[in-house]
C-alpha positions, 0 to 999 in steps of 0.5 A: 795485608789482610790475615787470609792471605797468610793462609796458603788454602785462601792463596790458592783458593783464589789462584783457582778462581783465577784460573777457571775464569773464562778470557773474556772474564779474566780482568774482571776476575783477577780485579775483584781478587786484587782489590782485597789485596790493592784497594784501586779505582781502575785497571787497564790491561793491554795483551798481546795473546787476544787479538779481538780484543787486545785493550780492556778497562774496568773499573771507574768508568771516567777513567776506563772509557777514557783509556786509549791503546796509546796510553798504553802501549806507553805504559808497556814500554815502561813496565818490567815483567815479573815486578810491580812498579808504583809510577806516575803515568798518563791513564785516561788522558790523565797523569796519575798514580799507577801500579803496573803489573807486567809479566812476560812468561815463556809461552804467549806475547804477555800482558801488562795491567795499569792499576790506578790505586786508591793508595799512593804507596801501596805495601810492597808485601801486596806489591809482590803478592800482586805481581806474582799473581799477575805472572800465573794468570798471564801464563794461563792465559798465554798457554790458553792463547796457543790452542784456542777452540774453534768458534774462539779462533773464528771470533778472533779472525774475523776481529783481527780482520776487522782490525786490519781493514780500520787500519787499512782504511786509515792508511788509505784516508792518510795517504790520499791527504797527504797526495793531495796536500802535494797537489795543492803546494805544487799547483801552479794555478794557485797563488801561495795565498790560496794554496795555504788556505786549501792546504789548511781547510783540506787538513782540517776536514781530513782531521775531522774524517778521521775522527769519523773514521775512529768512531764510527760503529763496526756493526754491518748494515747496508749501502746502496752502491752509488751512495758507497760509490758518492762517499768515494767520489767526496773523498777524492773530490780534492784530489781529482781538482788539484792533480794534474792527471785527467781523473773520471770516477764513473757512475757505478753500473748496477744499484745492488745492496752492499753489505757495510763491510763490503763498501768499506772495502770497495773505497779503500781498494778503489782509493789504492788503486787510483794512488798506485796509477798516480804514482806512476809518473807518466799517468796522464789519465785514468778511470775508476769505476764500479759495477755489480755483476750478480753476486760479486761487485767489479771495481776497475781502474784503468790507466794510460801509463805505458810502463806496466812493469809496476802495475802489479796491485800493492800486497797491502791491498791484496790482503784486503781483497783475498781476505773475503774471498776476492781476487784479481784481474790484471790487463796489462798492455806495454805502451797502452796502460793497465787496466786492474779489476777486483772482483770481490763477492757481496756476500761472505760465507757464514762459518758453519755452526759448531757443535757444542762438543767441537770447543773441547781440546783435547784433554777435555774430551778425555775428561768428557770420556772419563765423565761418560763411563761414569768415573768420578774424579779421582778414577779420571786422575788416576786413568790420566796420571793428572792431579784430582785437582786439575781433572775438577779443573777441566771439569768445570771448564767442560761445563761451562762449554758445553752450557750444561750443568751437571755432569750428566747432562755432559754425558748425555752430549757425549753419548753419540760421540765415537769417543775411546774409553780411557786407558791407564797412563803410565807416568 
């Protein structure tokens, strides 16, 4: 082990370094600080306090551009919190040798790191040392993880949304497979020969959607409405040859733009609400269809199935339609069918924009107000019964979110804010 780390102002000279990096930075920074301690080629860590961005990779980038949230969670399943176990275990798509890091602390969902090391048996003196380390920036990271800033929280709900719609998505390019596959084995217009030979080519495209479907790129563009709508009609194609149920998919009314989002959500609502009508039994017709009606798209699916105690839309498709701000129509007629519309808005309300000053929590504003009436570091501490370390702490993480660079520049922001002197506390 290097002499420094003997040195307990180097240990918690690097503990400070680690805990004022930002989260997007903190895999990097805590792999720069362990690489002095644990020479490595990659690392991977899977959180469970980041729900945009829940798998990181650095490192090596045949190893970590390789890495899959399967991998992982493998991986976590195996580790023990609090300790560093040197295994072998598939990282990449590769079996290696691995040093995982797990912590579990008493606030956040924890975060595991897979270390690939340059050494096959690192010294357990830094194996300790390393997972030490690991446990203090975990529990930062999951205290941070319980009070995010504003524009943190909207960046983490709109990841999280987009997460659950690809996985929706998924869900809905699966089940319209499986359903057709069925259809086919049970077809009674088809030789054993021929619906073999369907169900194999019907399994193989569906294998090659997904891949599609896995790495398409998330970033918004546009869709003219009957092309979104051709993609539908293409993926219910071999659903709407095999099944016994009369199915029309219609020309959409209206040619708007659909944002990319948008589209996505349309096929996946419009497939859910054509698998919900089939599963009902007694179905022996049904129509989808799509028409935009100035700012909001209408998809309706109508059926003839006279039990209508189960045409209640499923909850998952209900999320997905609440989500950017839709809702639902239900006609419901005992004896006669169901006809369900959702109506959903084609464009999405933007968040309004924040202040620099609103990313503060709330012992940064009183931080900022110390800064403010000119009180050095140590005042502050004093006023708040806080360490002068902590205050230089909350400092630079003042700085960094507001973009300034000196503390004036800080006051200066604050100056209009209606902000209350800082009081002594008593401990």
């Amino acid at each position: 082990m290097d002499a420094s780390w003997s040195d307990p102002r180097h240990v918690l000279d690097v503990v400070e370094r680690l805990l004022s990096a930002p989260r997007p930075q903190l895999l990097s920074r805590f792999t720069a600080e362990l690489g002095r301690l644990i020479p490595h080629r990659a690392a991977a860590m899977q959180t469970g306090d980041c729900p945009r961005s829940p798998l990181k990779a650095i490192g090596d980038e045949g190893i970590a551009q390789a890495v899959t949230s399967v991998e992982m969670q493998r991986l976590v399943d195996r580790s023990e919190p609090g300790k560093a176990l040197v295994t072998d275990g598939v990282l990449g798509g590769v079996e290696r040798r691995l040093v995982l890091l797990a912590s579990t602390p008493a606030v956040g969902r924890g975060a595991v790191i897979a270390v690939v090391p340059e050494a096959a048996e690192p010294p357990s003196a830094e194996l300790e040392l390393a997972a030490r380390l690991w446990h203090i920036v975990s529990t930062d990271a999951g205290q941070r993880a319980t009070d995010p800033g504003p524009d943190v929280l909207a960046g983490s709900l709109a990841a999280a949304s987009a997460r659950a719609q690809a996985i929706t998505d998924l869900g809905q390019t699966h089940a319209a497979t499986l359903v057709t596959l069925l259809s086919v084995l049970r077809s009674g217009r088809l030789s054993d020969a021929v619906a073999r030979r369907t169900a194999v080519d019907l399994a193989a495209d569906a294998l090659l959607e997904l891949k599609g479907v896995v790495d398409r790129d998330q970033a918004l563009s546009a869709e003219q409405a009957d092309a979104a709508f051709a993609a539908l009609r293409t993926q219910l194609a071999d659903l709407v040859r095999h099944t016994e149920v009369d199915i029309d998919l219609a020309d959409p009314v209206g040619d708007a733009a659909l944002p990319q989002d948008i589209a996505h959500t349309a096929r996946t609502l419009t497939r859910g609400l054509v698998l919900a009508a089939l599963d009902r039994p007694t179905t022996t017709r049904l129509r989808a269809s799509w028409r935009t009606d100035g700012s909001v798209l209408r998809i309706t699916v109508r059926d003839d199935c006279p039990e209508v105690a189960d045409a209640i839309p499923p909850r998952g498709l209900t999320e997905r339609l609440t989500a950017p701000g839709g809702h639902w129509e239900v006609d419901a007629v005992p004896g006669w069918g169901t006809t369900v519309t959702a109506v959903l808005p084609l464009g999405v309300a933007e968040p309004p924009e924040l202040r620099p000053i609103d990313r503060l929590n709330p012992r940064e504003l009183e931080v900022l107000t110390g800064i403010s009436q000119g009180l050095r570091n140590r005042q502050i501490a004093e006023q708040l019964q806080l360490s002068e370390h902590t205050v230089k702490f909350h400092v630079r993480n003042i700085l960094d979110k507001l973009d300034v660079s000196s503390r004036g520049e800080a006051a200066a922001l604050a100056r209009d804010l209606p902000l209350e002197p800082v009081a002594h506390r008593s401990a």
